[in-house]
N, C-alpha and C positions, 0 to 999 in steps of 0.2 A: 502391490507385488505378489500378493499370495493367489489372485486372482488371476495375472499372467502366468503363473508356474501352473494354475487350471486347467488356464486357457491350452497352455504350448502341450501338457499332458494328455486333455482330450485332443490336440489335432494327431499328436503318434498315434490314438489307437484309433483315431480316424484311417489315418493311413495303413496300418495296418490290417485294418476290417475290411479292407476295401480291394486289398492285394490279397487275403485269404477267401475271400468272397467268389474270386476271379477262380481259384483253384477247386472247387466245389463240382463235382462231376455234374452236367445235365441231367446223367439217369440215375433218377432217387432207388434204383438197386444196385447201385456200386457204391463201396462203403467208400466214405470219405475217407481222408490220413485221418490217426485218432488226434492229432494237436485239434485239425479244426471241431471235431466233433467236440472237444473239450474246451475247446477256448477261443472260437471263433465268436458266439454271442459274445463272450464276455468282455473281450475287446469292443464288439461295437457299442457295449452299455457302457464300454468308460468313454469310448469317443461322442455316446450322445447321436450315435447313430443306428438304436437299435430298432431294423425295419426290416423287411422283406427283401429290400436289395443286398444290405448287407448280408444276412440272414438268411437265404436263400431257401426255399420251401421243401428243396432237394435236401436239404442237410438235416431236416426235422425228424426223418424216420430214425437218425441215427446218431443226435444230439444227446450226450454226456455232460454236459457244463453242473452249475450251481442251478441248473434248472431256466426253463425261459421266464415262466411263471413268477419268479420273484426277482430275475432281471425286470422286468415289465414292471411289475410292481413299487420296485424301486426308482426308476424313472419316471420325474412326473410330467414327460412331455408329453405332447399328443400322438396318438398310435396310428391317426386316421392311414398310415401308407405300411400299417404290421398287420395287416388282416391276419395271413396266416400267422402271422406269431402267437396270435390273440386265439386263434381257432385251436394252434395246437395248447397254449400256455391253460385251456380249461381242458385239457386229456391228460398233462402230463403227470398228473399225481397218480392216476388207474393204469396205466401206461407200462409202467415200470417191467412187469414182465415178459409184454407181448414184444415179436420178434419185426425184423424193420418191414416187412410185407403187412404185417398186422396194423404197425401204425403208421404206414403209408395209409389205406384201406378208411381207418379212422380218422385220420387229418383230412383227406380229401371230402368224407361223410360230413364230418365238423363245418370245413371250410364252405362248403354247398349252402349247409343250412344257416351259417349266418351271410351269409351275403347275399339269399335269393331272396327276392320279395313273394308272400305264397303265389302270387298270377306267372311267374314269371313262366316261361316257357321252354328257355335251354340253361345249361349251365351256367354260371356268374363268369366263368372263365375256362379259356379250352384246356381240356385235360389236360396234354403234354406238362407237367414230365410225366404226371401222375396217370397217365394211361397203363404204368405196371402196375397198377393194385390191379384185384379181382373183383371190384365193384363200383359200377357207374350209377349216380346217381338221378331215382328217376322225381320226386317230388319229395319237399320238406319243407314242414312247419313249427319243425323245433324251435324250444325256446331258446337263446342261446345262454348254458350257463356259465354262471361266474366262477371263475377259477380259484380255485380250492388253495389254501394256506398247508394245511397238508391235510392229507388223507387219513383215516384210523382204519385197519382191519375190524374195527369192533364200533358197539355206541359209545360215542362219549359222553359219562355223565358227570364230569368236573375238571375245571382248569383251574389255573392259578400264575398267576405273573410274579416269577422268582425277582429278587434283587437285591444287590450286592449290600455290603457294609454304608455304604456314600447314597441310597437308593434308589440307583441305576438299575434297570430291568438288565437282566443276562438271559435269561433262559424261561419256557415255560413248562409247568408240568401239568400234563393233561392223564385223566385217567378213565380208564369205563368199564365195561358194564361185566368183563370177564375178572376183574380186580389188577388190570396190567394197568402202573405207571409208567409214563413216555416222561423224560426230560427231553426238549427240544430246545435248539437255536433258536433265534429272532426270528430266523427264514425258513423256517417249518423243518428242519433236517434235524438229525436224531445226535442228542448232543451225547449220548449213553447207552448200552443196551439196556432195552426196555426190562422192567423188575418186576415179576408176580405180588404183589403187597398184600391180596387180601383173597378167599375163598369166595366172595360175591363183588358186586360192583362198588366200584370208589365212588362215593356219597358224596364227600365234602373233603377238600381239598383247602388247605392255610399254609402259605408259604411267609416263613420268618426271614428279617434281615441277614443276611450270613449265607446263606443255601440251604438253611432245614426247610423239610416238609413237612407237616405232619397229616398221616392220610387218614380219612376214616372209611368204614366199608358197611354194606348189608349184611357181612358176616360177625356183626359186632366186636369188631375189633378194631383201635387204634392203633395206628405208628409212625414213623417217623423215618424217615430218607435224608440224606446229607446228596443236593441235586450237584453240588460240584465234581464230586468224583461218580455221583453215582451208586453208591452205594446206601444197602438198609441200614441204619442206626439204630434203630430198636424195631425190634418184627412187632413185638407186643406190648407196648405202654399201659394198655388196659383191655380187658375183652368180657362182656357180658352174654356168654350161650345164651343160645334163641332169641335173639335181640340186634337190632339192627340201630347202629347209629342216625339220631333225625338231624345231628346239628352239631358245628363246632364253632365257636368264638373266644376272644380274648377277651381276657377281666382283670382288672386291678382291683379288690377288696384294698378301702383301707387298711392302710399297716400292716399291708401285704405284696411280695414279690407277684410283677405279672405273673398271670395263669392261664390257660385254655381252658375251656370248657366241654366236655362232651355230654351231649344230652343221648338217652340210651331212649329203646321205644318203651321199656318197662317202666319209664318215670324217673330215674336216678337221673340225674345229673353228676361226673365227674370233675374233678378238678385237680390237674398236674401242671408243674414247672419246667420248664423246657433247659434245664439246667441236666437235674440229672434224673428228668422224668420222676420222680416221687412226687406220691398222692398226695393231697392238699387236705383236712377235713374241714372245711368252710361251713358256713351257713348258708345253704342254698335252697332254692323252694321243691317240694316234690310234684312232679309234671303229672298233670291229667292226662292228656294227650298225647295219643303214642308217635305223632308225626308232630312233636312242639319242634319252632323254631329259638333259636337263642342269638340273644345280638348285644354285647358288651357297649353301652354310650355313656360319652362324659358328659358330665351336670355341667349349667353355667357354673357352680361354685366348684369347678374342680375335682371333683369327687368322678370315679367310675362307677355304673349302677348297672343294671340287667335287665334287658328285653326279656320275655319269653311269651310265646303267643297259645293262647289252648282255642283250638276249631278257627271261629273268624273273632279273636278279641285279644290286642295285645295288654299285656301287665307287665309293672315296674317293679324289679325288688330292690329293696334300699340298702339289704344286708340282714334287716330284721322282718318284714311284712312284703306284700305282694298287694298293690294295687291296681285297679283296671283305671288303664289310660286311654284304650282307642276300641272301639268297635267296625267292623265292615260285613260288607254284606256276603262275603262267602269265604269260603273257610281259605285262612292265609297260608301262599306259598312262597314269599321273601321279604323278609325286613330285613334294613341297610341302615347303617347309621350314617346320617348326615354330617358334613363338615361343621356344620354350625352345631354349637354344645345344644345339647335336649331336643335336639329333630331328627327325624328318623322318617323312613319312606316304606310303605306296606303295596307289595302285591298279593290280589286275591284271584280267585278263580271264577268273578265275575267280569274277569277283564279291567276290574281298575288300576291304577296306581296313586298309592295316596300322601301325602305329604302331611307330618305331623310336627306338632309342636310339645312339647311334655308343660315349658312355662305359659300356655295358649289355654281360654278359658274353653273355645271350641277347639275339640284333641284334631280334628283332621283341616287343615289350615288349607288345602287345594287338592285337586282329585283331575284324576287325566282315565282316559277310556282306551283298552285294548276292544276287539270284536272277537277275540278268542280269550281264554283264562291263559293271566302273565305267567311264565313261570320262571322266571329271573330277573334279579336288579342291579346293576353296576353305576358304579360311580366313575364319571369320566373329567373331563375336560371340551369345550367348545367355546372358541372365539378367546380362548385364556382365560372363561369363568369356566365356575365348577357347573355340572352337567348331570344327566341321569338317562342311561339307555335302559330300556325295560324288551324284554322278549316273550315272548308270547305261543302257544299251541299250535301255533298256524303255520310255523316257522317265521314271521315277521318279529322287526326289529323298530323300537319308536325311539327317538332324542328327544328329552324335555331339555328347556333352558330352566336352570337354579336361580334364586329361590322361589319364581311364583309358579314354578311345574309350568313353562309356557312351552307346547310342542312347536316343535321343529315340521312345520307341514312336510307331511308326506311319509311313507307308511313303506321302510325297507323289506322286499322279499328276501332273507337271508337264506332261510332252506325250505326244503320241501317236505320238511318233516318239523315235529314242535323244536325247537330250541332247548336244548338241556344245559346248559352251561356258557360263561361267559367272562372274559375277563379282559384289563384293560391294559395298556402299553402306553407311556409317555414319556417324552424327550425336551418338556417346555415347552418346544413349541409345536407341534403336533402330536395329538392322542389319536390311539388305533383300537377298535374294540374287536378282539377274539371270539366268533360266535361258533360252539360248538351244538350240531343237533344230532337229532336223534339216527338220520342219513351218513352219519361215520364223516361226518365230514367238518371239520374245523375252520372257518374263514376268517380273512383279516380288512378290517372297514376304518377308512376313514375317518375322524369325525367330522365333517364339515356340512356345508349344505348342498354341495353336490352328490356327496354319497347319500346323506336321508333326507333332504327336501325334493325328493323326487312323487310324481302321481302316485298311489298304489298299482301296483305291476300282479297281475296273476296268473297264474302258472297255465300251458297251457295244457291240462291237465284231460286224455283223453277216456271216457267212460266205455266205449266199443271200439270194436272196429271190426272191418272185413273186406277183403281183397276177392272180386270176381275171376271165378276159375277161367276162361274163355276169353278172348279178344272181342273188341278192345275190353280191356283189365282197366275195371270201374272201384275205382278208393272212393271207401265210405270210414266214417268219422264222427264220432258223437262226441258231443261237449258243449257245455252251459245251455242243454235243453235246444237243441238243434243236430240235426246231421246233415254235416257237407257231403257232396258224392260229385269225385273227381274222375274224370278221363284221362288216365296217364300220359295215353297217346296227343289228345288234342290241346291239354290241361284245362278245358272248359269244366266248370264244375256250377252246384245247382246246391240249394238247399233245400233240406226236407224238412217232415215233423218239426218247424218250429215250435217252442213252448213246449215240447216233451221231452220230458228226461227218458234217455233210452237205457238201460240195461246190459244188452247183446243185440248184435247182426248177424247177418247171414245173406247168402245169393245162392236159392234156390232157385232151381229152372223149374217154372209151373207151365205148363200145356203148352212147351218151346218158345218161351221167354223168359227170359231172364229177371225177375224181381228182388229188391232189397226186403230181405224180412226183418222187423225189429220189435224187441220185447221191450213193452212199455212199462213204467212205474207202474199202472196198477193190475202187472202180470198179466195184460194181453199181450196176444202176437197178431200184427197186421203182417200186409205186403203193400208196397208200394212200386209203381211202376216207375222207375228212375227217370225217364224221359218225360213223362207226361207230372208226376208226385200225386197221382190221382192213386186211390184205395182201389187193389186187383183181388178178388177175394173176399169171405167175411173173414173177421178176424176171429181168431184160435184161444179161447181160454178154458182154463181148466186147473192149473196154477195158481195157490194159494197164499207164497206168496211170492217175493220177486225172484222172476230169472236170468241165473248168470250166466248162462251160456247156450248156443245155438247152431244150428248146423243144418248144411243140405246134407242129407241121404238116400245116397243112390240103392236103388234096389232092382231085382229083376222084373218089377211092375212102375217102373220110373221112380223119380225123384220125390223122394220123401222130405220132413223137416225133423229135426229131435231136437228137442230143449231140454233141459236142466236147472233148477231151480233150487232156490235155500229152504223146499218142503220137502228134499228128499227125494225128490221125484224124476225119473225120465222120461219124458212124453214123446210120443209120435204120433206126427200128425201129417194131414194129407191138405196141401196149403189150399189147394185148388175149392174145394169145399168146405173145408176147416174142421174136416170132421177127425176126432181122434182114434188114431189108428189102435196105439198101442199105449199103455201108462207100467211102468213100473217102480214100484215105490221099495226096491231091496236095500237102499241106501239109508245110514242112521242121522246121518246131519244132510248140509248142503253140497247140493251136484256140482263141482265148480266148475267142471270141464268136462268136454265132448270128441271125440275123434271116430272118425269113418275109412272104413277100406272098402275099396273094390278092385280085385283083381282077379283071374281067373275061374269067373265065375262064382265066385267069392262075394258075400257082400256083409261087412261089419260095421257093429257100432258099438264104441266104448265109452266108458264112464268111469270119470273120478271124483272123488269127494273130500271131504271134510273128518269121514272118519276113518280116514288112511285104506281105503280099498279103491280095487280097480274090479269093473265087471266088463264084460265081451256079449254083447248080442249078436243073435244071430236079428240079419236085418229081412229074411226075405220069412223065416219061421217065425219073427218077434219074439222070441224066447232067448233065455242066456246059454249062452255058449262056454262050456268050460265052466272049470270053478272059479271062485273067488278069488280073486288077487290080495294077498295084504300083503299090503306093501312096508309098512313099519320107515315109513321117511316121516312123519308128519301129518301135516293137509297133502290133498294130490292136487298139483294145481295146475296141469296139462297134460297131454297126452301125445303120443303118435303112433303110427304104424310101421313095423321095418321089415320088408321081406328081404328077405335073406335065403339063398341056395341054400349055405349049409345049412343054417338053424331052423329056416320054415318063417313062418311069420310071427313077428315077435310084436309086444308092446311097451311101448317104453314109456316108463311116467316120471316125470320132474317135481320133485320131494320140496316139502317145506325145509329140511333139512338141510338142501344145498348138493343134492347128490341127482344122477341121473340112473333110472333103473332099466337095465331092459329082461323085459320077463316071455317065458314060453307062454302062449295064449293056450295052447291045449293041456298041460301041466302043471301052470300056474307056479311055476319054479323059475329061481332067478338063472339068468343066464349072464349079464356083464352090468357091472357098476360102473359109474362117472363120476369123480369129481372134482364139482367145475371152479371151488374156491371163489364164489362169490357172491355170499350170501344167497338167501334164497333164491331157488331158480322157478321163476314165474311164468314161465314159457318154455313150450319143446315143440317141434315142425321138421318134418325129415325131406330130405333132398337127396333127387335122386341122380347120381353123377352118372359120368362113361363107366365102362366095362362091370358093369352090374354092383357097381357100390353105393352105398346110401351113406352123406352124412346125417348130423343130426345139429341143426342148430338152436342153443337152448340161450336164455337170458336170463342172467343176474341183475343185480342191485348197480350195478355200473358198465355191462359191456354186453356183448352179444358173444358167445362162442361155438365155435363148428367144431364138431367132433368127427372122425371115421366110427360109422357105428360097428364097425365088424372087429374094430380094433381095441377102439379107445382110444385112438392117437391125435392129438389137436392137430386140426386144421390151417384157421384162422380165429382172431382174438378182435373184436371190433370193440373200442373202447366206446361207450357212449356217455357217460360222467351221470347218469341218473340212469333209474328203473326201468327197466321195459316192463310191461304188461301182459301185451300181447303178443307174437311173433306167427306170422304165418308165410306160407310159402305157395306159389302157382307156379306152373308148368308148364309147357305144351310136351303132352306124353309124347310123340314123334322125334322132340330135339330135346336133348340131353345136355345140349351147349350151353347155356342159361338158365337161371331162374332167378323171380324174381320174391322178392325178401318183403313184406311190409310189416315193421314194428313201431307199435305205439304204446304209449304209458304220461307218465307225470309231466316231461317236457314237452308234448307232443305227439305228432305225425311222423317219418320215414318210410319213404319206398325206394329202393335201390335193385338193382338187375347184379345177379351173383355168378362171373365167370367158372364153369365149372373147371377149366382147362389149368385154372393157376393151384388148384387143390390136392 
């Protein structure tokens, strides 16, 4: 019977998904009625119809629900007919505040890159309806990512899986690296406003049955939140100035009420009641080691006793002595007490994970291998036995099966950053493990063998790149010691430099050809003739040691090249001969970026680096032009040029900080700030529209965004769910109508053609 009342409940919202589907405008810039926008998926995920027809791709720019992303999630059919649900369901966490043109723009960008095969040669599908964004897309080798449980403005550096009285998960609280706690729902939405708890980042995170929290932080301070309502409960339980918490765990001393522990980096150990918080004075040992761990485990006879670890060696206190029970080979970042009384599981920062016995005459009983150093251990559930996921630097995620530590073949790419925090979620019969990394990003994973018995998957992580000024417009790409070099136009593409790690590219025109220049690992610069992959040229060193960045420079005696390097250094060179034109060493750290002007009669080159300054050469005197830029953002990690009627010709550099600067090149005074709100901006490339405007397109830690530079007024918002790197932009000076965009970083490739007409 209760299956029939299922049954007959998913076929209404069958039919009703399927009559609001119909009422879905063709054109994805007429706003839906807000019912559908709010509750059009969520009908088709009770009727079990959650897909693209229902769902229509039209309704994505301007979808409201409970999120598609954890509709998806929650259904465990097959998606194979939701492509775009899937393309948009990994944008919707970044998403949130770009406008329905923005994520038009981005879905389409998304939907491209997972469904093109790289050879492919047109679109996976004809635009309509999506011919109203501003960008077609022209090649992509994105990876595509996995859609995020929720998003953090900040790192997250610890979770905790809240649970009721009965020990039902309700809520989780995550916290990082600014000292803000999040209480969230199961499905990543914010069950509270977020709470300041600490003056540095939340360390370590213990959540008690009932809804207590108790947080601990870098600012040497404990406390404690009640996650139900939301509220702080005691701001300060305990706080030791200039001292940062390494470790919290629970302890029962005999003939004693549980207790928490807080290990401080000065050596003390605390120990309070979660009653009415008063201090404990126990017998506890005094800590060597300013980063000790501590781990409460119960003996086979009953008794509770004390982990604590000094460098790579854990020890047992009994209540009166400290014994050494396990050694490993580098110094330990987690122990977890096992389900079984006197075992316990050690990660170190050689990549193991160790399984221990305390009643075992050998202390380490099996041993499992990360290829980066683990930095987190949870205890889970697989197959209905107890489990152990371990996470690692690399951002990968491993399943052992308990008790003989036997992996789970296959090696999860979780983030793109290490792994900071993790915790678990279970219902009996399926467990979920929470993987927060250092990427602001929190996800939610199965535990089965479909999610971690997969091959290892690696990012497609690009080292260079460069886009040819000139038709046809040749994409070059450096990654895992090879550069591919594609033909936008024909998509024929070629490989170079096999077996060299490249650095930086560039496409210089040397005596009216066109050549790929690239700076090798051992700080040469060759040229390669892209057609033929033969050596045009000697090659250029001078570079002591590697460099990061490269460029053609135009001058009134032709095209030059300048590089940039982590000695400080900006060299010019003359490719054709390889003889060094020009070296200027005014820079105190690394050159990280390069930018060129040429306009009337004009011909520049600038520089930015590592010790927060920007310089201007002049390119035809090889001398500096104007003073010093400090800029006070940070590192300077790109550059561009912006002419401008009113202001004259301006430079604008893109700050570690997250801001956009633009400054008078003769003055060296600020003229207009930007900021872009997301996280550091790793890229800036100006474009140059109708009636003499320029924007400014810069890249964050998840989107690409266009600015008016004369303004400051957003453009467009391209969400991209990961870093960009690089961002550049080509022309044809005659038409103003188009440009085309090539961004590359951690996931990849993208090149896309950018309507100037919709801006």
């Amino acid at each position: 019977m209760p299956e029939a009342n299922d049954d007959r409940h998913a076929e209404v919202h069958r039919q009703i998904a399927a009559a609001l589907a119909d009422l879905v405008p063709s054109d994805p810039t007429i706003p839906p009625h807000p019912y559908l926008r709010r509750h059009l998926a969520e009908h088709a995920a009770e009727g079990r119809v959650l897909d693209d027809d229902h769902v229509p791709p039209a309704l994505l720019a301007w979808e409201s629900s409970s999120e598609v992303r954890r509709l998806l999630a929650a259904d465990h059919a097959s998606h194979t007919r939701a492509q775009w649900l899937q393309a948009w369901a990994a944008l919707e966490p970044f998403a949130r505040n770009a406008d329905p043109v923005s994520r038009l723009s981005s879905l389409r960008l998304a939907r491209y890159a997972s469904a093109t095969p790289s050879q492919s040669r047109a679109e996976p599908e004809p635009p309509a309806p999506f011919d109203a964004a501003p960008v077609t897309p022209l090649w992509s080798d994105y990876a595509r990512p996995t859609p995020a449980w929720t998003a953090s403005p900040d790192k997250v550096t610890s979770l905790a899986t809240i649970e009721n009285a009965d020990g039902q998960a309700t809520t989780i609280a995550a916290g990082d690296d600014r000292g803000i706690l999040r209480i969230l729902q199961l499905d990543g939405r914010l069950a509270h406003v977020p709470i300041t708890m600490h003056s540095g980042a939340i360390s370590h995170l213990m959540a008690l049955r009932g809804g207590l929290v108790i947080t601990a932080g870098t600012d040497g301070c404990v406390a404690a939140v009640n996650a139900v309502n939301g509220k702080l409960v005691r701001e300060v339980i305990v706080r030791r100035e200039r001292t940062w918490v390494s470790s919290l765990t629970s302890y029962q001393p005999r003939g004693e009420l549980p207790l928490i522990l807080a290990a401080f980096s000065n050596g003390e150990i605390v120990a309070f009641d979660t009653g009415r918080f008063m201090l404990h004075p126990i017998p506890l040992p005094i800590l060597q080691d300013r980063s000790a761990l501590l781990c409460g485990i119960e003996m086979p006879d009953g008794s509770s006793q004390l982990l604590f670890t000094e460098h790579n060696t854990v020890y047992l206190f009994d209540g009166r002595t400290a014994s050494q029970r396990s050694q490993h080979a580098r110094r330990i970042r987690s122990v977890l007490a096992m389900p079984w009384p006197g075992q316990y599981a050690v990660a170190d920062e050689s990549g193991a994970v160790s399984l221990c016995d305390l009643s075992s005459m050998e202390a380490v009983t099996a041993l499992g291998l990360h290829a980066e150093p683990v930095t987190a251990l949870q205890q889970t559930s697989y197959e209905r036995q107890p489990a152990l996921v371990s996470a690692a630097g690399d951002g990968t995620l491993r399943l052992w099966q308990l008790p003989g530590l036997n992996p789970v073949d296959g090696v999860l790419p979780a983030h793109t950053a290490p792994v900071t925090a993790m915790t678990c979620i279970s219902d009996g019969e399926q467990s979920r493990i929470l993987s927060g990394g250092a990427d602001r990003i929190v996800r939610s994973w199965t535990v089965d063998q479909q999610t971690f018995g997969q091959p290892p998957k690696a990012w497609n992580n690009v080292t260079a790149s460069a886009l040819s000024a000139s038709a046809p417009h040749l994409l070059a790409a450096a990654r895992a010691c090879r550069v591919i070099v594609k033909d936008l136009t024909t998509h024929r593409q070629r490989t170079l430099l096999k077996g060299r790690k490249i650095t930086a590219l560039a496409w210089p025109r040397v005596q009216g050809r066109t050549l790929l220049a690239a700076a090798l690992e051992d700080n040469r610069i060759v040229c390669i003739a892209p057609d033929t992959g033969r050596r045009a040229g000697p090659a250029m060193t001078g570079h002591i040691l590697p460099i990061r960045a490269l460029i053609s420079l135009p001058t009134a005696r032709g095209d030059l090249l300048a590089s940039g390097g982590r000695d400080g250094r900006v060299c010019v060179w003359q490719p054709s001969s390889g003889h060094l034109a020009a070296e200027f060493r005014d820079h105190s750290f690394t050159v990280r970026c390069l930018a060129t002007f040429q306009g009337a009669g004009s011909y520049f080159l600038a520089s930015g680096g590592s010790d927060g300054n920007v310089r201007v050469w002049d390119a035809d005197s090889l001398t500096q032009y104007g003073r010093t830029i400090k800029c006070e953002q940070d590192f300077i990690n790109d550059l561009a040029f912006v002419a401008s009627d009113e202001d004259g010709l301006l430079i604008t550099s893109a700050g570690q900080d997250g801001t956009l600067k633009l400054w008078d090149m003769a003055t060296a005074r600020p003229v207009r700030e930007i900021s872009c709100n997301d996280g550091e901006i790793t890229a800036v490339t100006a474009v140059r529209l109708p009636m003499e405007r320029t924007a400014l397109a810069a890249a964050g830690k998840t989107s690409i965004q266009l600015w008016d530079a004369a303004t400051g007024r957003p453009l467009l918002h391209i969400v991209t769910g990961s870093p960009t790197r690089s961002l550049k932009s080509v022309q044809n000076p005659h038409d103003t109508a188009a440009s085309i965009l090539l961004a590359s970083g951690e996931a990849g490739t993208m090149a896309f053609q950018l309507l100037h007409d919709w801006l």
